[in-house]
MARBA-3410 file (N, C-alpha, C, O; in Angstrom, 1 decimal):
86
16.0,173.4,129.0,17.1,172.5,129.3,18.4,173.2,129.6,18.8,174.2,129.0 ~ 18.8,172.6,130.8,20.3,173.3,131.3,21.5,172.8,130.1,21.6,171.7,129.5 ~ 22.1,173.9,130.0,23.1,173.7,129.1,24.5,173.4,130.0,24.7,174.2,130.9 ~ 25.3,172.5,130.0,26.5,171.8,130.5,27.3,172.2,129.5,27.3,172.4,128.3 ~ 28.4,172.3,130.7,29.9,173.0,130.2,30.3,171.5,130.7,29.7,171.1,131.6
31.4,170.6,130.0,32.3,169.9,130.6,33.5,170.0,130.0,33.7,170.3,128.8 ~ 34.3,169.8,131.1,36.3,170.1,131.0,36.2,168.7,131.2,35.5,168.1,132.1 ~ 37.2,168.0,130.0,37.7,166.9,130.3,39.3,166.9,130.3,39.8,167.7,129.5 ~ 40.4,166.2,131.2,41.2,166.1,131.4,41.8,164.8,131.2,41.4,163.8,132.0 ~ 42.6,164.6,130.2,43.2,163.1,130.0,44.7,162.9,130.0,45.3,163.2,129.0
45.2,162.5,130.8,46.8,161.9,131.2,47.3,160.6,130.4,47.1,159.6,131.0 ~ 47.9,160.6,129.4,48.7,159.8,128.4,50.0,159.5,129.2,50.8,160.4,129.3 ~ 50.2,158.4,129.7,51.6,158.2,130.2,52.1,157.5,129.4,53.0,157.0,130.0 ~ 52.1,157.1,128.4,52.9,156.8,127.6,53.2,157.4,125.9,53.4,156.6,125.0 ~ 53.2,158.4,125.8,52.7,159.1,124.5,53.0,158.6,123.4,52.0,158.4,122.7
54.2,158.1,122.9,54.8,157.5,121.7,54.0,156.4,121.5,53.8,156.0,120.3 ~ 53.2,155.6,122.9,52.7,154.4,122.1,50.8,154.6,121.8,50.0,153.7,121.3 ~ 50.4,156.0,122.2,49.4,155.7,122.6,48.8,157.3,121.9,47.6,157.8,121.9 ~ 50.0,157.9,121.5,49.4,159.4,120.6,48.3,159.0,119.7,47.1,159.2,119.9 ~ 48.9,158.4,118.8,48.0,157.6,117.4,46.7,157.6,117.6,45.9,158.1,116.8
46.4,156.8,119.0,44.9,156.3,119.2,44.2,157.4,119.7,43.0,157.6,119.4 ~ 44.9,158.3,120.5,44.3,159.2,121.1,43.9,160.6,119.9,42.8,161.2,119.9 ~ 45.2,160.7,118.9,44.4,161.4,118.2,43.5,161.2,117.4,42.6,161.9,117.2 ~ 43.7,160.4,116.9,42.5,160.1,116.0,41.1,159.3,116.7,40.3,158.8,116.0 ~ 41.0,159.4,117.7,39.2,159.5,118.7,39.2,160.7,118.8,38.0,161.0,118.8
40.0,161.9,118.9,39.6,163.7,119.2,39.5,163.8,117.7,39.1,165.0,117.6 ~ 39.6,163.4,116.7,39.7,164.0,115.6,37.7,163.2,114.7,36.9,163.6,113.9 ~ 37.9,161.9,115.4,36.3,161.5,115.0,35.4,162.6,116.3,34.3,162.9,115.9 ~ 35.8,162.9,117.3,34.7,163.9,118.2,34.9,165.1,118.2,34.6,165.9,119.1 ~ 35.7,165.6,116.6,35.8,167.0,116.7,34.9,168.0,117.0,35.1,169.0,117.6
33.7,167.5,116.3,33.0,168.6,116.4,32.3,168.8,117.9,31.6,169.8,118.1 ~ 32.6,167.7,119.1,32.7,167.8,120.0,33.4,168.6,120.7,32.6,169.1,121.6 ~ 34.6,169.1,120.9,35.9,169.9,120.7,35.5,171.2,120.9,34.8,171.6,120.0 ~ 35.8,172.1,122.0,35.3,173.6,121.5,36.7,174.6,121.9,36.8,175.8,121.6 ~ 37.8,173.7,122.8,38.5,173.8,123.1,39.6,172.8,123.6,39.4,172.2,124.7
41.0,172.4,123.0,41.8,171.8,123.0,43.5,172.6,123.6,44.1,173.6,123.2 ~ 44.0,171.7,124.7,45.0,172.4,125.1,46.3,171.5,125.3,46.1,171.2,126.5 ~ 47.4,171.0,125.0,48.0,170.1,125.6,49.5,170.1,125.9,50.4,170.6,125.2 ~ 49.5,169.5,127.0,50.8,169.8,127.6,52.0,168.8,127.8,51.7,167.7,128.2 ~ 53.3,169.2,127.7,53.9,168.2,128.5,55.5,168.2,128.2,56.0,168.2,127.1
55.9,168.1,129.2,57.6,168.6,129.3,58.5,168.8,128.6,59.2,167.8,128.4 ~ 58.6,169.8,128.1,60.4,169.2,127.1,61.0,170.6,127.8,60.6,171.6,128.4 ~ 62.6,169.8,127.0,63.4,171.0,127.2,64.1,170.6,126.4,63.8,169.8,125.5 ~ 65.9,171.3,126.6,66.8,170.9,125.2,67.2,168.9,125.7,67.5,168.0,124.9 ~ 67.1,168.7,127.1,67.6,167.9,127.2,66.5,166.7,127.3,67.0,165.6,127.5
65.2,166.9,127.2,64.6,166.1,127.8,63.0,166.5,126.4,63.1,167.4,125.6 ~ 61.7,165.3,126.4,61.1,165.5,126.0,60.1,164.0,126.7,60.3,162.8,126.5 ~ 59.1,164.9,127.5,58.3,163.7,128.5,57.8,163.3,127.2,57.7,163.8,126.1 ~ 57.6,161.4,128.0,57.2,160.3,127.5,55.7,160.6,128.0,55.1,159.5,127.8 ~ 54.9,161.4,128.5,53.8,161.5,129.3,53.2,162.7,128.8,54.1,163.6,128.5
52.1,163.0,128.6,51.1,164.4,128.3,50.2,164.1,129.1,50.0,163.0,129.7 ~ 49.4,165.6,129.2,47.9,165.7,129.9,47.6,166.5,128.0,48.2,166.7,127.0 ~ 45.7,166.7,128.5,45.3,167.0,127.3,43.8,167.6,128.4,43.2,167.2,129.3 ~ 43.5,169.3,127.3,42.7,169.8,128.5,41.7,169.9,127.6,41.9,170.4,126.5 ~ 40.6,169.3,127.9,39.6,169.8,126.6,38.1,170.2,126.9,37.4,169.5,127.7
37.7,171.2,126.2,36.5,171.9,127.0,35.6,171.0,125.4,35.8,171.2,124.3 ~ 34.6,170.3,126.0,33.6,169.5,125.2,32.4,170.7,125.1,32.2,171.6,125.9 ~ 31.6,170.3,123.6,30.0,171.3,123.6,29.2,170.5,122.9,29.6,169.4,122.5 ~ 28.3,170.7,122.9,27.3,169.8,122.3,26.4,169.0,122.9,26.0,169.1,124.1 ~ 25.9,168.0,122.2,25.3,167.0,123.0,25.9,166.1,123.5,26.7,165.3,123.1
25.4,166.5,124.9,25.7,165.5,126.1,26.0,163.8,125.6,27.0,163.3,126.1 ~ 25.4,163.1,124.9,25.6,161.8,124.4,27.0,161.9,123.5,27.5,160.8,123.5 ~ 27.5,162.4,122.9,28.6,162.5,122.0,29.8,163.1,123.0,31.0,163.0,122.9 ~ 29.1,163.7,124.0,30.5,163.7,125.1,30.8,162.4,125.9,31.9,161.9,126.0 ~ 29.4,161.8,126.4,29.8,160.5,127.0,30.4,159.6,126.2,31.2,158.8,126.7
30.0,159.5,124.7,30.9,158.9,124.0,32.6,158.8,124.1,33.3,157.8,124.3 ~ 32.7,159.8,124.0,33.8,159.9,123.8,35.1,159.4,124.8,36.1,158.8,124.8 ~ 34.2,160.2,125.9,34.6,159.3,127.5,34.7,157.9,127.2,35.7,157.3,127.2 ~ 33.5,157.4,127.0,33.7,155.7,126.6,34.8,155.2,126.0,35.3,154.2,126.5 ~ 35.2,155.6,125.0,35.8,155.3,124.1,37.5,155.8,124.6,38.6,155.1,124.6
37.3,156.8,124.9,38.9,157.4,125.8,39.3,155.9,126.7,40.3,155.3,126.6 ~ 38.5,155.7,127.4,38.8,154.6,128.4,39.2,153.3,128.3,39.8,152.6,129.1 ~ 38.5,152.8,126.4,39.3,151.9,126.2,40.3,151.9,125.4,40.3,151.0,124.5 ~ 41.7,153.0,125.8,42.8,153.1,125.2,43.9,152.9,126.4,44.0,153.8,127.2 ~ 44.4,151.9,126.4,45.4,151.6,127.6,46.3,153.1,127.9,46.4,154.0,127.2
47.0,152.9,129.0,47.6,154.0,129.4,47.5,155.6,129.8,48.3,156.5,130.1 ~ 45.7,155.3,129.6,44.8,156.4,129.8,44.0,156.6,131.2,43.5,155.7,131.8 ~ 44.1,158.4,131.4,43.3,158.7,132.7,42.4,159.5,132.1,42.7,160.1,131.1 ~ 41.2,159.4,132.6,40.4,160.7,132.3,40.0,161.6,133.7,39.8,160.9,134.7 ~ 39.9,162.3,133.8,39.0,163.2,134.6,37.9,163.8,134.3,37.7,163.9,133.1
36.7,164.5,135.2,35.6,165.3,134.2,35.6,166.6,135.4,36.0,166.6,136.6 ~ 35.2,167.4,134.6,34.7,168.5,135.6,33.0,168.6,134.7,32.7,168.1,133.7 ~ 32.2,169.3,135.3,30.8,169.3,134.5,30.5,170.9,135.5,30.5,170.9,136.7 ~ 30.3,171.9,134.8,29.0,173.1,135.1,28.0,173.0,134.7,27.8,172.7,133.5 ~ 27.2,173.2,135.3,25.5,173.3,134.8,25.0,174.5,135.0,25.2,175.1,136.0
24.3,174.9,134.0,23.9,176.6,133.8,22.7,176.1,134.8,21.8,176.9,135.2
END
């Protein structure tokens, strides 16, 4: 069986209202999780209302599509996927 790498990419445009949900779905698919990265503007004067979120998924394939699922029904959310196959 080919082993899959997937990078998922998720765009929060509204963070304040929509952190909550989002962390706590990465926090039930942790062990999904093999890599977590996230980003998003501040400075002294400013602090975006918007994140991305970079996350390299492992495991089984079914608990990644989960997750996907589940990301999508949280308003204000993008996903993207990238997928490698050994």
């Amino acid at each position: 069986m080919a082993k899959e790498i997937r990078i998922l990419g998720v765009l929060i445009t509204d963070r304040q209202k929509e952190a909550g949900k989002v962390q706590a779905l990465l926090t039930k698919f942790g062990c999904s999780i093999k890599t977590r990265l996230g980003l998003h503007e501040v400075t002294d004067n400013l602090c975006s209302s918007s994140g991305l979120i970079i996350l390299e998924l492992t495991g089984d394939v079914a608990e990644m599509d989960k997750l996907e699922k589940e990301l999508k029904t949280i308003g204000g959310i993008q996903s993207q996927r990238m997928i490698f196959a050994d």
